[in-house]
N, C-alpha and C positions, 0 to 999 in steps of 0.2 A: 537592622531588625527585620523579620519576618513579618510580611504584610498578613493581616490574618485572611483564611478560608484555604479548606483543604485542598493539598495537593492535584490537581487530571491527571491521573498518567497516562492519557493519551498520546503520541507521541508520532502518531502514525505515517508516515511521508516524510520525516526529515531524513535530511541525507549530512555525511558529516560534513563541516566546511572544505569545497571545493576545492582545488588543485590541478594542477597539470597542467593541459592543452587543451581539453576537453571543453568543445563549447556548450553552453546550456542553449536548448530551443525554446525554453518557457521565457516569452514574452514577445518572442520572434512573432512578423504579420505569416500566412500563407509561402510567400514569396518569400518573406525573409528566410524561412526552413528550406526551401527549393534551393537558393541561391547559395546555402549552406548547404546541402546536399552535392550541388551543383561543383561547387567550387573544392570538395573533397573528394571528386571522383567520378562520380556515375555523371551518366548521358541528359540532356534537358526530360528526355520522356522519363526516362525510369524517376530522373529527382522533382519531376512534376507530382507521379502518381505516388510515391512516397511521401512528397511534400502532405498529401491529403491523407495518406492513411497516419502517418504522424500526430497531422493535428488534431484527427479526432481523436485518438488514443489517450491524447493529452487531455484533451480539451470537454471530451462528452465521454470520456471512461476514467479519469482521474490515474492513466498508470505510469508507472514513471521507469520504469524496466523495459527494456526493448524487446529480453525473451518474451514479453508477456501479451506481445502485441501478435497475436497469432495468424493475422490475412498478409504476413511479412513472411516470406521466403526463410528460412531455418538458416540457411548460409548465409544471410545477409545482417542476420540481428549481432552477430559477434562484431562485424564491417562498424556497426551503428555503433555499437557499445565503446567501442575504440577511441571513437571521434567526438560524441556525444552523450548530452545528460541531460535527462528530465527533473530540474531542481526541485528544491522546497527550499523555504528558510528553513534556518535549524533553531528548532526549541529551545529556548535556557530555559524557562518555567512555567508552565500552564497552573495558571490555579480558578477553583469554580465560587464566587459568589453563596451567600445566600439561599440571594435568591436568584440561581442559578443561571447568572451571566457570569460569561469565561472572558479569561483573558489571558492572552499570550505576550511572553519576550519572546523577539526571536531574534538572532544572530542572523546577518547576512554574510556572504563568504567572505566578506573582508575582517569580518568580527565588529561592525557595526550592530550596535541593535537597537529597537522598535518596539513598537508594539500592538498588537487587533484586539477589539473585541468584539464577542459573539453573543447579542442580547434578546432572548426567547422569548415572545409572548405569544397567548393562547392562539390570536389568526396569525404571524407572521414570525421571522428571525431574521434579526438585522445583523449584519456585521458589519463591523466600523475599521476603514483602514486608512493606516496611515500611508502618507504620501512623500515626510522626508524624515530623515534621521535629525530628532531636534526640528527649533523653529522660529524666524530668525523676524516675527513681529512683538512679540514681550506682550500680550496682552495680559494687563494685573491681573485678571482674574484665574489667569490659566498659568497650571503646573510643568504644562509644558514650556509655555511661554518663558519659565527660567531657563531651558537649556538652551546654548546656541545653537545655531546651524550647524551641521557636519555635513552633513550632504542634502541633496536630493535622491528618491528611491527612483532605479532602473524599471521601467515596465513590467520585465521579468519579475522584480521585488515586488510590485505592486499586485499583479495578479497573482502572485504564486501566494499570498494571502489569502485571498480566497480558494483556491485548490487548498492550502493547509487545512482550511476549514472545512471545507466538505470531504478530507480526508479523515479528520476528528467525527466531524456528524457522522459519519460512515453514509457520504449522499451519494456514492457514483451508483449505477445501474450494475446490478449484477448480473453474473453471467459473461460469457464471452460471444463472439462476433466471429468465433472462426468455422472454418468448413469452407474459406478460398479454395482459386486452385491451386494456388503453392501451399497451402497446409496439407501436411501429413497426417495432422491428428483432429479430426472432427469431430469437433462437440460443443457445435452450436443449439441453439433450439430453444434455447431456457434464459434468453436477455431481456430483461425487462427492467424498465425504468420507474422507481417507488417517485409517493411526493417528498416535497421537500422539507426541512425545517429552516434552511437559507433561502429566504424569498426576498430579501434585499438588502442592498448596499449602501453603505454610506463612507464617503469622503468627508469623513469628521474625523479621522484618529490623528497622529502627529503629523505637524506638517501645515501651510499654508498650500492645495493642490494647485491654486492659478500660477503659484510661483515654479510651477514643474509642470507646465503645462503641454507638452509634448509628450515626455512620460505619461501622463497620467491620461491622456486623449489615446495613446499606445493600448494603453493597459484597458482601459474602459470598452474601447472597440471588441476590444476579444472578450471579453465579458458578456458582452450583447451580441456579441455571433451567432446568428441563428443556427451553424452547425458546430459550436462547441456549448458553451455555458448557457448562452441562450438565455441570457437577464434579459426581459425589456427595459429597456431605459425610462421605463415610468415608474420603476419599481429600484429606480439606483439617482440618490440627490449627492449634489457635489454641493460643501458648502465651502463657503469664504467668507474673508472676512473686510473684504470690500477693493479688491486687487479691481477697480473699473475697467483701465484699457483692455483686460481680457473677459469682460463677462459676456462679450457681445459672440467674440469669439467661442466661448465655450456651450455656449446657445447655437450656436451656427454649424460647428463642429464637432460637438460630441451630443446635446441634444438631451442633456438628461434634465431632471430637477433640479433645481433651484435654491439654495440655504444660504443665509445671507447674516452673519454674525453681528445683530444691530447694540443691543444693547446698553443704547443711552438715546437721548432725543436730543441734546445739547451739546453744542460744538467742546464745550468745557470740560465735561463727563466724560464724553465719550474719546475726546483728545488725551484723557487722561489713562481709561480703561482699554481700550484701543488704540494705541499711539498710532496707526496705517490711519485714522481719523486727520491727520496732519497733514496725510498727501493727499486722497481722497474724501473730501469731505463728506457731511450727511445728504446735502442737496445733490450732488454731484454722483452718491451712491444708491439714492432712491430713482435719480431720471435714468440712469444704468438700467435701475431694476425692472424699471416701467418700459423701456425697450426690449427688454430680452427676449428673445425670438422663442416663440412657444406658449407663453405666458396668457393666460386665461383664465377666467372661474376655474374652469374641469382642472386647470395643471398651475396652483396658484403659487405663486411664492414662499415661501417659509422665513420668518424671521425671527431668528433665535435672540431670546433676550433671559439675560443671567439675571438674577432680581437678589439685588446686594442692599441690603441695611441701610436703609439712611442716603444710599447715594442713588441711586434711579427709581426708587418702588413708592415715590408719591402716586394721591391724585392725578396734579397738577402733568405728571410724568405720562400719566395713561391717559389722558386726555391730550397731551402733546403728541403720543405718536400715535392716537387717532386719526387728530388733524393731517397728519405727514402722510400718512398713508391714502388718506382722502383725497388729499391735493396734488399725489401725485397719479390718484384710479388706479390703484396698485390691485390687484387680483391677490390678496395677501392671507396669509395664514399666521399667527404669533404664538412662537411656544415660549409660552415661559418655563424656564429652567431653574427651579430652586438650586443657591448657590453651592456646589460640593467641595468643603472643605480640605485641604492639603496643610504640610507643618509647612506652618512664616507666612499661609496667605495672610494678607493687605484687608480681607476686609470679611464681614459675617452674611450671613443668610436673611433674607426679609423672614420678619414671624409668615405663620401660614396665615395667620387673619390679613395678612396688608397682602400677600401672594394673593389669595383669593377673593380680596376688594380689586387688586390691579387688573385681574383676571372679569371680572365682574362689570366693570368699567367701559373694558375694549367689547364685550358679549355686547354690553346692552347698545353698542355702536353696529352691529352687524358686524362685525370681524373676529374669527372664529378663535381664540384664545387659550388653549385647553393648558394646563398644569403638567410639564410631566415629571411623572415618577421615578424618583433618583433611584438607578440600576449601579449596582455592584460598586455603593459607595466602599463594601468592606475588606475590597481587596484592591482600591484605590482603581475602579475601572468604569468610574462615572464622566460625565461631560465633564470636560477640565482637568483632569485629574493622572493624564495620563504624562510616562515621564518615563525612560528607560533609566535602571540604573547604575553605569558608566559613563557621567558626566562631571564636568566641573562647572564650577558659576560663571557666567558670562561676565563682560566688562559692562554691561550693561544690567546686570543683575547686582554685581558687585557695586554701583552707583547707583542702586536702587535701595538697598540697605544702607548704605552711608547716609543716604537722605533721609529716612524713617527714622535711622539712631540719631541726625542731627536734629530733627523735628520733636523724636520726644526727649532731647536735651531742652527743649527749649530755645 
C-alpha cells in the first residue's frame, strides 16, 4: 500500500544503476582519486593536480559530469568519462511529508536499498542518514530494527547521501569556476555561493554507524573538508545505541557529536527494548559516555529516550535517570521522543500529560529535557520508523512474534 503524502519529483543526480569498469570517485580520500588517476595512466603531477580539481567539482560544486568541470583540459574530460563516474544513489521514491520533511528510497548499485531523510525547520535542516542496509540490533521500538542486516553502506554510499540532498535542495553554488588556462570557453565571473537550508547531519537513519565504523569515519571526513562540503563537526552528531569499545574511538577520530540511544534506566527494560543492553550494559555505557573526548557543557551529550506507555515514562523512571546522569557528571542533554507508531509495533506512546510531567521532572533537576516534535510521522519518516521496502522477517523477528502469539495465548 501507498504510504500516504505526495509524490517530489525531484530526482536530480541520480544516475541509473552502475555497470561496467567504471570506477566511482565519490567516497574516494584526495589520494584515493590521485592513485586512481595515477594508476589509469597520467603521470604523478598531472593525477596530483587533477586529483584536486576533481574533488572540488565533486565536493564544493555538486557536478557529477566531467564535461562540466570547465578548469580540465577539453581533451582530457572524454579520458575521464571512459574510466570514471561521479555517483549518486538512485531514487526509487521521494515523497514530502506534511509537514514538509522528505524522504528518500534509494537503490544502491547493487539494487540494495535505504533510506535519508531531510527535516526543515525555521533556523536549521537536518538530514538524517543512514549508515547500513537493514540493522542487525532488533531494538523493539524501532521499524527498522525488523529488517536484518544486508550489509554495511560504502563511504561513497554514505556521502553521496548527502550530495543527493543538496542536489534536491538545489544547494551547490552557481555559476562556474572556468576561464583556466586550458579553458577555451571563459565565463567565469558570476560564482557565488547562496545559504543553505542543509546545515546539519545526523547518523540517525538505518543502520547501527559504530558497527561500520571505518565507513562512516571515511565518509564523515569528507563531509567536514574544509575544501569540499565544509560541515563543522559541531553541526553533524553520530548517534548509537551504545557499541562502548568504539565510542572512545569515534571521539578521537572523527570528533563529532554525541547521541546515545538510552531509553530505559533499568537493566530489565532496557535489556528488553535494546537487546546491545546485554552486552553493554547502562553503567558500562554512561562511564563510556563520561570519557568521550570533547564532551563538555558547550558540546554536551544527547540522550535519546523513546517514552513508551507503561514501560519507562514513570516518575520513579525520571528521577532514575536523573540520578544516572548525576553520578556519572555527564555534560547531558535528553530528548525525549514521543513514541512513532509502525504496523505490529510492541508497544503505544506515553499520553502527552505523563510526556510532559517526564519532561518536567529532569527540567526541574537542571537537565535540559525538551519534547520533540514527531516529523513526518505520515509518510513513515519519523524516529524509528524508517525501513526499506525489499525485505523479509528476520529469524529473529520471526521469534519475536511467536513469543507475543504465545503470550497472548496464554
Amino acid at each position: 500500500m501507498q504510504i500516504p503524502g505526495h509524490i517530489d519529483p525531484v530526482t536530480t543526480g541520480t544516475v541509473p544503476l552502475r555497470g561496467g569498469n567504471r570506477i566511482d570517485l565519490v567516497g574516494l580520500t584526495r589520494e584515493g582519486i590521485r592513485a586512481a588517476l595515477q594508476e589509469a595512466g597520467l603521470d604523478a603531477k598531472a593525477a596530483k593536480l587533477r586529483a584536486k580539481q576533481i574533488w572540488h567539482w565533486i565536493y564544493h560544486r555538486g557536478v557529477t559530469e566531467f564535461d562540466a568541470m570547465t578548469d580540465i583540459a577539453k581533451t582530457m574530460r572524454p579520458w575521464l568519462t571512459e574510466r570514471f563516474i561521479v555517483g549518486r544513489p538512485t531514487v526509487v521514491t521521494a515523497q514530502v511529508s506534511n509537514d514538509g520533511t522528505r524522504k528518500w528510497l534509494l537503490a544502491a548499485a547493487d539494487g540494495q536499498e535505504y533510506e535519508m531523510v531531510f527535516i526543515p525547520d525555521a533556523d536549521r535542516g537536518t538530514l538524517c542518514v543512514s549508515s547500513q542496509v537493514g540493522c542487525t540490533l532488533n531494538c523493539r521500538f524501532c521499524h527498522t530494527g525488523t529488517m536484518r542486516l544486508v550489509r554495511n553502506l560504502g563511504a561513497g554510499e554514505i556521502v553521496g547521501q548527502v550530495l543527493l540532498a543538496r542536489d534536491a535542495l538545489g544547494e551547490w553554488p552557481k555559476g562556474t569556476m572556468a576561464g583556466g588556462a586550458e579553458d577555451e570557453e571563459d565565463d567565469a565571473g558570476h560564482y557565488t555561493a547562496d545559504g543553505r537550508m542543509l546545515t546539519n547531519i545526523v547518523m540517525m537513519g538505518m543502520g547501527e554507524p559504530l558497527y561500520n565504523f571505518d565507513e562512516v569515519k571515511g565518509a564523515l571526513k569528507i563531509v567536514m573538508d574544509g575544501d569540499g562540503l565544509a560541515l563543522s563537526k559541531r553541526r553533524i552528531t553520530l548517534s548509537t545505541s551504545g557499541v562502548v569499545p568504539m565510542m572512545a574511538r569515534a571521539g578521537e577520530e572523527i570528533g563529532v557529536n554525541l547521541a546515545v540511544s538510552l531509553h530505559a534506566v533499568s537493566k530489565e527494560i532496557r535489556d528488553e527494548i535494546v537487546p546491545l543492553n546485554r552486552k553493554y550494559g547502562i553503567e558500562e555505557l554512561l562511564a563510556a559516555c563520561a570519557a568521550y573526548p570533547g564532551a563538555n557543557n558547550a558540546r554536551r551529550i544527547t540522550f535519546e529516550y523513546v517514552m513508551l506507555k507503561d514501560k519507562n515514562d514513570s516518575d520513579a523512571d525520571a528521577r532514575e535517570l536523573v540520578r544516572l546522569l548525576k553520578q556519572y557528571r555527564l555534560p547531558a542533554k535528553v530528548n525525549l521522543i514521543p513514541f512513532n507508531p509502525w504496523p505490529g509495533a510492541p508497544y503505544e506512546c506515553s499520553p502527552p500529560e505523563r510526556v510532559r510531567a517526564f519532561s518536567n521532572l529532569i527540567f526541574e533537576a537542571g537537565i535540559s529535557a525538551p519534547i520533540r516534535t514527531p516529523r513526518g510521522r505520515d509518510i513513515m519518516a519519523a524516529c524509528g520508523q524508517l525501513k526499506s521496502a525489499a525485505t523479509k522477517p528476520t529469524r529473529a523477528e520471526l521469534d519475536r512474534i511467536a513469543e507475543e502469539k504465545q503470550a497472548a495465548l496464554g
